[in-house]
C-alpha positions as CSV (number, residue, x, y, z in Angstrom):
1,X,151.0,95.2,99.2
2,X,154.4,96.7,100.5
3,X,157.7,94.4,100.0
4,X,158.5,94.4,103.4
5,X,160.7,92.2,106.5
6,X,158.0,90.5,109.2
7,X,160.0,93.2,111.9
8,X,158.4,96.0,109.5
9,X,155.2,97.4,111.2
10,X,154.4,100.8,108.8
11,X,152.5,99.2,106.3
12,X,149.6,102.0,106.4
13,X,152.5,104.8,106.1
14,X,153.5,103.3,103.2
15,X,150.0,103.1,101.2
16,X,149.3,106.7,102.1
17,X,151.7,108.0,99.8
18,X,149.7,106.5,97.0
19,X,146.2,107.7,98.8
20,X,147.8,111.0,99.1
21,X,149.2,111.0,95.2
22,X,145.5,109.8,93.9
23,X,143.9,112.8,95.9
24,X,146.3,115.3,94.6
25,X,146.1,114.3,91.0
26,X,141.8,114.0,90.6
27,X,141.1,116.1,93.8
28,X,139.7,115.2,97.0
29,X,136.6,114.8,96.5
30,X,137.1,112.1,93.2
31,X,140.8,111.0,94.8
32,X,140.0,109.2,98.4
33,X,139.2,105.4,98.4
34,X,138.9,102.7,100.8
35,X,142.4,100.6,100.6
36,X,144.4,97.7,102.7
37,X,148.0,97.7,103.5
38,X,150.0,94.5,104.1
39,X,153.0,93.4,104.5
40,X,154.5,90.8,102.4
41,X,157.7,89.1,100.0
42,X,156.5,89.9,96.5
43,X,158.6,88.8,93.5
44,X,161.4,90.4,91.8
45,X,162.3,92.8,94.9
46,X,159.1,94.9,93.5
47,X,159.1,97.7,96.6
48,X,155.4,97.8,96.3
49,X,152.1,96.9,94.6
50,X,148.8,98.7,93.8
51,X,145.8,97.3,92.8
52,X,143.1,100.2,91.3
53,X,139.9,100.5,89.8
54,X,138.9,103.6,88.4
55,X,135.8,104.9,87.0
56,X,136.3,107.6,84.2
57,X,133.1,109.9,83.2
């Protein structure tokens, strides 16, 4: 979820940054996930939100 105006339009730009973070930290092949970008008000000015599940072996 990205904090964003209704004008705003880069929602997927955004979310790759934390795509792009979770692929360099536990590699590409463990790192790349399905996701959803949108474009909303969320509380206390929060910039953006990230909802994750992970599965540690």
């Amino acid at each position: 979820m990205v904090n964003s105006t209704p004008e705003f339009e880069s929602h997927p730009a955004v979310i790759n940054g934390f795509s792009e973070l979770m692929s360099e930290v536990f590699g590409p092949e463990n790192g790349v996930a399905v996701r959803s970008a949108v474009g909303m008000t969320l509380p206390m000015n929060i910039a953006v939100e990230i909802e994750a599940m992970f599965e540690l072996y």
